[in-house]
N, CA, C and O atoms as CSV, one atom per row, in Angstrom:
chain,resi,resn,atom,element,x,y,z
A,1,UNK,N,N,4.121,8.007,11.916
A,1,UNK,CA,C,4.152,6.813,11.116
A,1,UNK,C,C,5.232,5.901,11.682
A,1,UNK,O,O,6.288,6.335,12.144
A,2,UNK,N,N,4.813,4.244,11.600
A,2,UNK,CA,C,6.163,3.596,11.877
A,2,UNK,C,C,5.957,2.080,11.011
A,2,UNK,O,O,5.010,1.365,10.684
A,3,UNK,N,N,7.248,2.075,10.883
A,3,UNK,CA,C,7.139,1.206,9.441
A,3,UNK,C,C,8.207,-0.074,10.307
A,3,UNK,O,O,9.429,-0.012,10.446
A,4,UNK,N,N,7.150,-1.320,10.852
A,4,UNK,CA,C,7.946,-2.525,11.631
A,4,UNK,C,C,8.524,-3.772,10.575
A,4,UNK,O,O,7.692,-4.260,9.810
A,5,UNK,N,N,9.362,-4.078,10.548
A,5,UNK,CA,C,9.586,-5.205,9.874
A,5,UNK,C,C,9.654,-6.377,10.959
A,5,UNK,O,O,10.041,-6.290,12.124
A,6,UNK,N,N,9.205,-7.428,10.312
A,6,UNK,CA,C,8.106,-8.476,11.426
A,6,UNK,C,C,8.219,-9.450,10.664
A,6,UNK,O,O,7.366,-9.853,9.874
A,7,UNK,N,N,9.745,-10.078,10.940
A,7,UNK,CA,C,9.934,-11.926,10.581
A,7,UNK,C,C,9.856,-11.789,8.934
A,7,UNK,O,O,9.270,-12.688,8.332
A,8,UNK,N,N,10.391,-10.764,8.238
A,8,UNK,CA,C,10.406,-10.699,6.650
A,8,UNK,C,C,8.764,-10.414,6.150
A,8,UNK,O,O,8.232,-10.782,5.102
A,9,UNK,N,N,8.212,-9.681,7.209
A,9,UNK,CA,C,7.150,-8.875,6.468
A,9,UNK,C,C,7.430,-7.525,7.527
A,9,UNK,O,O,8.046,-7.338,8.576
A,10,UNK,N,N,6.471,-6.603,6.451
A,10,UNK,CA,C,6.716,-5.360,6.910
A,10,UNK,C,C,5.370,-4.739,7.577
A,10,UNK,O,O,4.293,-5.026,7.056
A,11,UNK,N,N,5.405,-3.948,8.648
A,11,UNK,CA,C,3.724,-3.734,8.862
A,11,UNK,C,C,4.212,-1.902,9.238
A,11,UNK,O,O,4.906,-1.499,10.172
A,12,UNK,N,N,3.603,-1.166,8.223
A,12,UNK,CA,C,3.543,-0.085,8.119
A,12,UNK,C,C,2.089,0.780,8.993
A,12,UNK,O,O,1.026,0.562,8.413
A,13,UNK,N,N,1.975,1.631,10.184
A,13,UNK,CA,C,1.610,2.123,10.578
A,13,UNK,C,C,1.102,3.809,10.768
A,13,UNK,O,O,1.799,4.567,11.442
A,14,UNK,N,N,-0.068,4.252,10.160
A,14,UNK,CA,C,0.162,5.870,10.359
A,14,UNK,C,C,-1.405,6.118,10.928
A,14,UNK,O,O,-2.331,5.308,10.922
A,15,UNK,N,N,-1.396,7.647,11.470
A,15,UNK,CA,C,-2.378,7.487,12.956
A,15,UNK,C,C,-2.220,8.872,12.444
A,15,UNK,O,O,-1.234,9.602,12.352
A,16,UNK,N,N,-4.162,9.112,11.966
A,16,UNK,CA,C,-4.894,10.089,12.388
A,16,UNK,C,C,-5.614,10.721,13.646
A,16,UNK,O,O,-6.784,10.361,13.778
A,17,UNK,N,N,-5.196,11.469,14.453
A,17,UNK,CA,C,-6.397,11.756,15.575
A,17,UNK,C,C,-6.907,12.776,15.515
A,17,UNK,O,O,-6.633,13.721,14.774
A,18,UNK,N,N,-7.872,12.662,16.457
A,18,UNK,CA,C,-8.824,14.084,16.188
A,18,UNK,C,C,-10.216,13.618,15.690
A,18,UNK,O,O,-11.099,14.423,15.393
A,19,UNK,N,N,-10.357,12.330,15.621
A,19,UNK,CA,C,-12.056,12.257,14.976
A,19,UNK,C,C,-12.711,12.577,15.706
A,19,UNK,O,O,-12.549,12.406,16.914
A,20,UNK,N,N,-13.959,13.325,14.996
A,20,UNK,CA,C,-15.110,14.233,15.920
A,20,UNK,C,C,-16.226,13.219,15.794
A,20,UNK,O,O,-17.039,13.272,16.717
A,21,UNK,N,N,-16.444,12.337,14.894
A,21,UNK,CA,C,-17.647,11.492,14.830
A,21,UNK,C,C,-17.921,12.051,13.431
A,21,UNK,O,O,-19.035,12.488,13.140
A,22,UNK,N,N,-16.586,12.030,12.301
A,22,UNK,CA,C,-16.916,12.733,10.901
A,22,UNK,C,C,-17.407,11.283,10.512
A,22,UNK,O,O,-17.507,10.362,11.323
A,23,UNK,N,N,-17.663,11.210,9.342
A,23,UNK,CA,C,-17.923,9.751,8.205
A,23,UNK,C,C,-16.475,9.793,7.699
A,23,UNK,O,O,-15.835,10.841,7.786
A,24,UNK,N,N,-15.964,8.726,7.195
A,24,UNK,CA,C,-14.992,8.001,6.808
A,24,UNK,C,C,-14.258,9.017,5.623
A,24,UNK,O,O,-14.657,9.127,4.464
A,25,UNK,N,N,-12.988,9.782,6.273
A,25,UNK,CA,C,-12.318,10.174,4.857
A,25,UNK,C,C,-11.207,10.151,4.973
A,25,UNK,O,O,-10.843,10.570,6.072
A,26,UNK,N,N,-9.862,9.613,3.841
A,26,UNK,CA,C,-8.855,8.790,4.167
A,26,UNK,C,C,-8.229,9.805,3.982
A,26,UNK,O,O,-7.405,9.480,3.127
A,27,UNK,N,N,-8.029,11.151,4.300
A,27,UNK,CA,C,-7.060,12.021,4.242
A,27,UNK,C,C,-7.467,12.261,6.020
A,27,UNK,O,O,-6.375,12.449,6.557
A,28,UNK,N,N,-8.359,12.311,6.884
A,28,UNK,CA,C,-8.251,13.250,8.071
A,28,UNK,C,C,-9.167,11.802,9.240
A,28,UNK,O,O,-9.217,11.989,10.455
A,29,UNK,N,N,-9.690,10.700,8.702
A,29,UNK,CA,C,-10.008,9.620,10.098
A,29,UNK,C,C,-9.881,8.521,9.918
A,29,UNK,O,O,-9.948,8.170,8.740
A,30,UNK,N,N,-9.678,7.616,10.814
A,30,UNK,CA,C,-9.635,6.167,10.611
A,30,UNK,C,C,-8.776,5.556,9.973
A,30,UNK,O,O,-7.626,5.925,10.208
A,31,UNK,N,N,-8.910,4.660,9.165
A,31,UNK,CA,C,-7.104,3.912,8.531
A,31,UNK,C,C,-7.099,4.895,7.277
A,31,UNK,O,O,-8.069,5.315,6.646
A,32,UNK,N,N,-5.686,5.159,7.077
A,32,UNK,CA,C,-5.256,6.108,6.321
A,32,UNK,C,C,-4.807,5.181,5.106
A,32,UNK,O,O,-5.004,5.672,3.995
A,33,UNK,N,N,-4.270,3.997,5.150
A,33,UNK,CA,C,-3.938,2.963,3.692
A,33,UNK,C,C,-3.580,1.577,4.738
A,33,UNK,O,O,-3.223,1.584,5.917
A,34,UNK,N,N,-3.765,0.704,4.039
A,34,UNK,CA,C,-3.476,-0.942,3.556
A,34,UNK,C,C,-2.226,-1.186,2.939
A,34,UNK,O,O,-2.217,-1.007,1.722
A,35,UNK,N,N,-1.118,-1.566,3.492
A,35,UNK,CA,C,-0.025,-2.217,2.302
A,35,UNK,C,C,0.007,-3.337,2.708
A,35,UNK,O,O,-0.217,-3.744,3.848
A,36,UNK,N,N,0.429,-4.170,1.337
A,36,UNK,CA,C,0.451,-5.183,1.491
A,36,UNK,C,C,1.952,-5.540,0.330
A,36,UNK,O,O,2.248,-5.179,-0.809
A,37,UNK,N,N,2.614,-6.448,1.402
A,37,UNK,CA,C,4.134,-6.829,0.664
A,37,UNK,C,C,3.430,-7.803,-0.010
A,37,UNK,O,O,2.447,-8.475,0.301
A,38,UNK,N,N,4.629,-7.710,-1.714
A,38,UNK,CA,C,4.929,-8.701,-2.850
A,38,UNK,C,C,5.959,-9.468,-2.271
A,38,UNK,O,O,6.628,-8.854,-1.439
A,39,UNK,N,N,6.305,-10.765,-2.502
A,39,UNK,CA,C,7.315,-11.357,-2.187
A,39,UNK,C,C,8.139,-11.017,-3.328
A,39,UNK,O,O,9.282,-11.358,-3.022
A,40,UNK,N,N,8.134,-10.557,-4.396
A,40,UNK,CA,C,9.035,-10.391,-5.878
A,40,UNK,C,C,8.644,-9.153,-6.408
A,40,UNK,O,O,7.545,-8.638,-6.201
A,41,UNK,N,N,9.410,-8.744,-6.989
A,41,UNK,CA,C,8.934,-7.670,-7.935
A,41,UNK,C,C,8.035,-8.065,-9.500
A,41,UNK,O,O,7.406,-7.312,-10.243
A,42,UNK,N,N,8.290,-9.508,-9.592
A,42,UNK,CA,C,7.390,-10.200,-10.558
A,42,UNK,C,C,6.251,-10.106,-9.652
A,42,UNK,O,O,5.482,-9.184,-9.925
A,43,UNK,N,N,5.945,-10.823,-8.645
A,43,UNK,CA,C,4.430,-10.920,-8.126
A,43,UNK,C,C,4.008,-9.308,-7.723
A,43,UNK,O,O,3.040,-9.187,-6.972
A,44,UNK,N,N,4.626,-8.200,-8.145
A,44,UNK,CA,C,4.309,-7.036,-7.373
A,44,UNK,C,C,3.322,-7.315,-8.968
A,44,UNK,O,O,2.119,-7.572,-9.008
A,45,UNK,N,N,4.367,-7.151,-10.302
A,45,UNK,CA,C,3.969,-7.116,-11.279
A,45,UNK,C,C,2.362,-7.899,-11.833
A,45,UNK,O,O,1.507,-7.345,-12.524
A,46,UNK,N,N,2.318,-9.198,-11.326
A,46,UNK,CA,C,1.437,-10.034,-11.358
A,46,UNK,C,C,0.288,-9.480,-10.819
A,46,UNK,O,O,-0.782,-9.534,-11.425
A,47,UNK,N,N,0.439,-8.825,-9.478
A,47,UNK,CA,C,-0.780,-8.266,-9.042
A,47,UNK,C,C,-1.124,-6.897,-9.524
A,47,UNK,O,O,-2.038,-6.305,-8.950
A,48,UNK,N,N,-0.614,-6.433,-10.330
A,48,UNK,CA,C,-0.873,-5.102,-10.814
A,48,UNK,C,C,-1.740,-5.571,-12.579
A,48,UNK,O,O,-2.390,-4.875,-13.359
A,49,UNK,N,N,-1.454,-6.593,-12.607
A,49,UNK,CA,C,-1.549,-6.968,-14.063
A,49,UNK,C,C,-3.111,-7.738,-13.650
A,49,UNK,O,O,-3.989,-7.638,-14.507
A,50,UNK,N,N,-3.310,-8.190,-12.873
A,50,UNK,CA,C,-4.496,-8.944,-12.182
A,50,UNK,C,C,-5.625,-8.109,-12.245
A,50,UNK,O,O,-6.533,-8.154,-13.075
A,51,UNK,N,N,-5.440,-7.067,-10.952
A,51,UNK,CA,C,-6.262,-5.987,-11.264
A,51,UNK,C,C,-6.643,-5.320,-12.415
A,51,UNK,O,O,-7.815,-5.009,-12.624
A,52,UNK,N,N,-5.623,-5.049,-13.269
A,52,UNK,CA,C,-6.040,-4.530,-14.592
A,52,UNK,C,C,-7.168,-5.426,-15.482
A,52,UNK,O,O,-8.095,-4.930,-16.122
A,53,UNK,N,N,-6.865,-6.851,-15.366
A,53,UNK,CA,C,-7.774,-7.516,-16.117
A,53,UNK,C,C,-9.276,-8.023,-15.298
A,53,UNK,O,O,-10.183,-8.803,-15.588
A,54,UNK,N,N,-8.971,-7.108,-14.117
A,54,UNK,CA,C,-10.545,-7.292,-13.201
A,54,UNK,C,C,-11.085,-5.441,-13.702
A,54,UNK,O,O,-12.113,-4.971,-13.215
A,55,UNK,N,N,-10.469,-4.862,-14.401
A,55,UNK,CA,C,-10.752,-3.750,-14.318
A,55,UNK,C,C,-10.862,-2.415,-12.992
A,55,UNK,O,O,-11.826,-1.736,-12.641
A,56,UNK,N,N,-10.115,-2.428,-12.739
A,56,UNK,CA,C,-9.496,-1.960,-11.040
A,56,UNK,C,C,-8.542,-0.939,-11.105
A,56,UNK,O,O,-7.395,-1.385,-11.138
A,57,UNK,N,N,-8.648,0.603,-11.143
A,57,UNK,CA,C,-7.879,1.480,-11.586
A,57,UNK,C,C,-7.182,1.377,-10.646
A,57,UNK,O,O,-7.645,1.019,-9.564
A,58,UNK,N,N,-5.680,1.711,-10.848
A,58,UNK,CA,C,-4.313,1.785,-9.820
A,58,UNK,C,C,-3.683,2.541,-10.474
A,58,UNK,O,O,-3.918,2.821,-11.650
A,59,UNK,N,N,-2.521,3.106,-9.586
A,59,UNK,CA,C,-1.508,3.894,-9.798
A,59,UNK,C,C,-0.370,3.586,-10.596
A,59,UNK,O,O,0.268,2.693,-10.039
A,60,UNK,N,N,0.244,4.007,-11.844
A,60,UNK,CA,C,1.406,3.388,-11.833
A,60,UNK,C,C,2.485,2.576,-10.902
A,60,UNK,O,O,2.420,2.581,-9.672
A,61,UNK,N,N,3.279,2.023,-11.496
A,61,UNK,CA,C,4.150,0.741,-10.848
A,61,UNK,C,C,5.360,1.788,-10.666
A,61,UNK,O,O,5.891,2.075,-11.738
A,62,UNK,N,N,5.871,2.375,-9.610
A,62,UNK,CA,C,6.765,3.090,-8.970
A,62,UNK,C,C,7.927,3.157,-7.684
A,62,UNK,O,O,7.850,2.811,-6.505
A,63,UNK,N,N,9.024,3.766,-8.493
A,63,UNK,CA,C,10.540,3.036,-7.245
A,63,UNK,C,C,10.212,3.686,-5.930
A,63,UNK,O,O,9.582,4.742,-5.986
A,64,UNK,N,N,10.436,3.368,-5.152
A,64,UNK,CA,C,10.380,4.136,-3.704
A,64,UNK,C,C,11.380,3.481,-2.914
A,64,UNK,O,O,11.912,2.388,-3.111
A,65,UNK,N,N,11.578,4.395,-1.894
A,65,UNK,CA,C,12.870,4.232,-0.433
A,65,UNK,C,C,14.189,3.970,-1.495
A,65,UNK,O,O,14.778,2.894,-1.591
A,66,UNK,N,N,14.488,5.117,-2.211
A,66,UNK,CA,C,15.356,5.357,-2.581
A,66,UNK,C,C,16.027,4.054,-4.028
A,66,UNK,O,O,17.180,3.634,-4.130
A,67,UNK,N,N,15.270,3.844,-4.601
A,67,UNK,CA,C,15.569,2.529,-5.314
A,67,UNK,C,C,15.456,1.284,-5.281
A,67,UNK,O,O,15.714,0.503,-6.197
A,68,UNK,N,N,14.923,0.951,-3.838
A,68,UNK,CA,C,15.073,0.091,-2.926
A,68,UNK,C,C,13.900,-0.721,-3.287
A,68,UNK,O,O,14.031,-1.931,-3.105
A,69,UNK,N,N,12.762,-0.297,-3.770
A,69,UNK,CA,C,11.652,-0.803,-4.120
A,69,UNK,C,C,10.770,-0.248,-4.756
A,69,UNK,O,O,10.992,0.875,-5.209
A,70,UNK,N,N,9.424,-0.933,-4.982
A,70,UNK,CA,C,8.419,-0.409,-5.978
A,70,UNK,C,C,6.877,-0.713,-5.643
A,70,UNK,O,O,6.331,-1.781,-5.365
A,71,UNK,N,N,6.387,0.519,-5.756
A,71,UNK,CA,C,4.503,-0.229,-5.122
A,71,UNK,C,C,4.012,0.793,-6.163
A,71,UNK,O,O,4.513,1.736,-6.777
A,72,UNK,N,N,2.967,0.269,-6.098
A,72,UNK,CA,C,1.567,0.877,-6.567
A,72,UNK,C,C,0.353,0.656,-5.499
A,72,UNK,O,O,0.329,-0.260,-4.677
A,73,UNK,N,N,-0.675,1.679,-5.660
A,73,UNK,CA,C,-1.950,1.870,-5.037
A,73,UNK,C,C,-3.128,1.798,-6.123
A,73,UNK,O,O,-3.207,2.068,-7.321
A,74,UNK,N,N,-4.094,1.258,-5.049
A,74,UNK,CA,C,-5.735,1.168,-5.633
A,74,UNK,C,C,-6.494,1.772,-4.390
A,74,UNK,O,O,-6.021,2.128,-3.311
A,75,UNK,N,N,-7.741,1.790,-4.811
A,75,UNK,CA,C,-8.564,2.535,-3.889
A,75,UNK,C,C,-10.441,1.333,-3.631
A,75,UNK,O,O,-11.423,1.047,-4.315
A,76,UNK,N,N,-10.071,1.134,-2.642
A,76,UNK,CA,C,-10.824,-0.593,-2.489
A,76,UNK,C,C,-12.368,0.342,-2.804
A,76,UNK,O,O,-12.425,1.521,-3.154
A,77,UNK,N,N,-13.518,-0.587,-2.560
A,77,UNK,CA,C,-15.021,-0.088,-3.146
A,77,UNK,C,C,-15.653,0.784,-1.365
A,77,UNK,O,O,-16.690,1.398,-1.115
A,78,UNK,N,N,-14.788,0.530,-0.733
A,78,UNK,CA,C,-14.893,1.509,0.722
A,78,UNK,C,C,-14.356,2.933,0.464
A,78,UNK,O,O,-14.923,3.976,0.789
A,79,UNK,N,N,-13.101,2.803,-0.212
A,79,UNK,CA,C,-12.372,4.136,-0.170
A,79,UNK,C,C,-10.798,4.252,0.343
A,79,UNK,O,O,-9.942,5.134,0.274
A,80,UNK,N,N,-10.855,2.904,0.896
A,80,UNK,CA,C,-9.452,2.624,1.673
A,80,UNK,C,C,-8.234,2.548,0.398
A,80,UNK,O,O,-8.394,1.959,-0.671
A,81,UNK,N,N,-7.253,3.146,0.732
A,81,UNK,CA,C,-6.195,3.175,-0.104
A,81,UNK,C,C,-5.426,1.769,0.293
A,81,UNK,O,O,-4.812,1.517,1.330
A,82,UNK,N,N,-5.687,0.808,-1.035
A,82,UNK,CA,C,-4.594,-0.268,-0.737
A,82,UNK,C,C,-2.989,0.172,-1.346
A,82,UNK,O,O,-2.825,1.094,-2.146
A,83,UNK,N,N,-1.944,-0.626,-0.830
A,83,UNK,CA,C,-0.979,-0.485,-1.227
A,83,UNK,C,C,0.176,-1.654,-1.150
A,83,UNK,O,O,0.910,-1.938,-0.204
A,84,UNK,N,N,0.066,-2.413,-2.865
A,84,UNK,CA,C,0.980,-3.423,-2.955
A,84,UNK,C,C,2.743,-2.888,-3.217
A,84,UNK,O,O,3.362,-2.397,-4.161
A,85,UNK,N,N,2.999,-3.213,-2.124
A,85,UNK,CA,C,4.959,-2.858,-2.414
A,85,UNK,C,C,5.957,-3.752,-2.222
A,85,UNK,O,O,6.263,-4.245,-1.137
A,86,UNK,N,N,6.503,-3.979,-3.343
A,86,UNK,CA,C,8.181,-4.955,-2.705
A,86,UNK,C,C,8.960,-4.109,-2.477
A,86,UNK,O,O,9.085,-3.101,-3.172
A,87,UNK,N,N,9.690,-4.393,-1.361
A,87,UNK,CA,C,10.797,-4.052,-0.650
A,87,UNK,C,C,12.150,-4.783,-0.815
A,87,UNK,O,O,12.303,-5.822,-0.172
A,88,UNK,N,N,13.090,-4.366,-1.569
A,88,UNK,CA,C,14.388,-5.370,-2.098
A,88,UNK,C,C,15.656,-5.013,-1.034
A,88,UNK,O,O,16.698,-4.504,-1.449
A,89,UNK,N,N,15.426,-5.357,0.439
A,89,UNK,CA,C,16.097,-4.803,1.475
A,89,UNK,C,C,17.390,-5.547,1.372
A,89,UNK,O,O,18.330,-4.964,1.912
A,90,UNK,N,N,17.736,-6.993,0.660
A,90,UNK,CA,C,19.335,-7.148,1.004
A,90,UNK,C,C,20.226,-6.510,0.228
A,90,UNK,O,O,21.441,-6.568,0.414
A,91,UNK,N,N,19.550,-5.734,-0.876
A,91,UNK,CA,C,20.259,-4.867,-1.836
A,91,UNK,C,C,21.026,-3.559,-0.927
A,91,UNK,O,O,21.681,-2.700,-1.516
């Protein structure tokens, strides 16, 4: 995995190999998740609250990298794990 920060966005990278020519499963081929940075922890909020009123099951709203921030996941109509996270790095 490698996690680039790129001009105040972040582009998170992780790499399955080994596909034999299976069909699409997000634990063992192909893209493993989608994140996508909030600029705020309000707009993390906003988009979690969005989805809910499109009816769009997600994960709770949760701290990660040590306090540092907070994402939640959905699971798109493919199967792909999205993942909205703010990152509060000048803290």
């Amino acid at each position: 995995m490698a996690i680039l920060s790129l001009g105040g966005r972040i582009l998170d990278l992780c790499e399955h190999s080994g596909n034999k020519g299976q069909q699409f499963d997000p634990a063992h081929t192909g893209l493993d998740h989608l994140a996508l940075e909030a600029e705020s922890l309000d707009a993390l909020h906003a988009w979690a609250g969005w989805l809910d009123a499109s009816g769009v099951a997600r994960s709770p709203i949760r701290e990660v990298a040590g306090g540092q921030g907070s994402m939640f996941d959905f699971v798109d109509p493919d199967g792909i794990q999205i993942e909205f996270i703010y990152l509060n790095l000048a803290s």
